[in-house]
C-alpha positions, 0 to 999 in steps of 0.5 A: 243654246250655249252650253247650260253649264256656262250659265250656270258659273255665272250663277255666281254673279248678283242677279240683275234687276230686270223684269218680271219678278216671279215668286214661286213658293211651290218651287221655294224660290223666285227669279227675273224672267224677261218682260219681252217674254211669253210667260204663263203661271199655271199651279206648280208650273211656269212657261216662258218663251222668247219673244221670237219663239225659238227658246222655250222654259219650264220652271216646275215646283215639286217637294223634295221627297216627289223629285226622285220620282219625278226624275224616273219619269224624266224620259216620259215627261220629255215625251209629253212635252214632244221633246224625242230621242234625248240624249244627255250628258254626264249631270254636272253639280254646282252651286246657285246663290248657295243652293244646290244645282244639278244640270245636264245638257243634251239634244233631242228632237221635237216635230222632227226638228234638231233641239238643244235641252238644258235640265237643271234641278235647283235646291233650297233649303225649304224641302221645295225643288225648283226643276228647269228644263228649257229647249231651242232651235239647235243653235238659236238660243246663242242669241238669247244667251245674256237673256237666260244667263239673267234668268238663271242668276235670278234664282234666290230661295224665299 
């Protein structure tokens, strides 16, 4: 996957217009994910993964107030999610459509394979917070990189 914060700059550009629009309201936001990707919306959380499986994305809903939890947990819900030996970088803060966005990339492992992650926080101004993590095959997401640079302009508050 090329590095989030790349994507995340072009969360300065208008959103396209493609696929399935989801409206998340326990996030507070919506946005466009492919209609050639697997999505599944369960409660708080949505799932989607490329069409060749080798990109996957969560999209969590939580309140403001629960995140800073939430974040002390980070480490135990990677595990949960089989997502091993993370190791993060340095937590970049920038803006999408005029809404606060804290990001880190790092990698890991998952069933004993090399992944890259990309954690992102998105933050409207409606006490919601929309929690990214997404992860590849260590260098498969290159190819799926316009893709995910769409998801991530996509996202505007309700």
């Amino acid at each position: 996957m090329r590095t989030l914060m790349l994507c995340l700059a072009a969360l300065f550009v208008a959103g396209p217009a493609f696929a399935k629009e989801i409206e998340h309201p326990e996030a507070g936001v919506q946005y466009h994910l492919p209609d050639a990707w697997k999505t599944e919306m369960q409660g708080p959380m949505v799932s989607t993964i490329s069409p060749d499986e080798t990109v996957f994305a969560i999209f969590l809903g939580v309140d403001q107030p629960a995140l800073e939890a939430m974040m002390d947990e980070l480490d135990g819900m990677l595990d949960e999610m089989g997502i091993k030996n993370f190791q993060g970088g340095e937590p970049q803060e920038g803006k999408a459509n005029g809404m606060p966005v804290f990001a880190a990339e790092g990698t890991g492992t998952m069933e004993g394979q090399a992944i890259e992650v990309g954690l992102a926080i998105v933050v409207p101004p409606n006490g919601k917070a929309l929690v990214l993590i997404g992860f590849s095959e260590k260098g498969a997401g290159k190819k799926h990189d316009a893709a995910i640079t769409k998801i991530l302009t996509s996202i505007k508050a309700l």
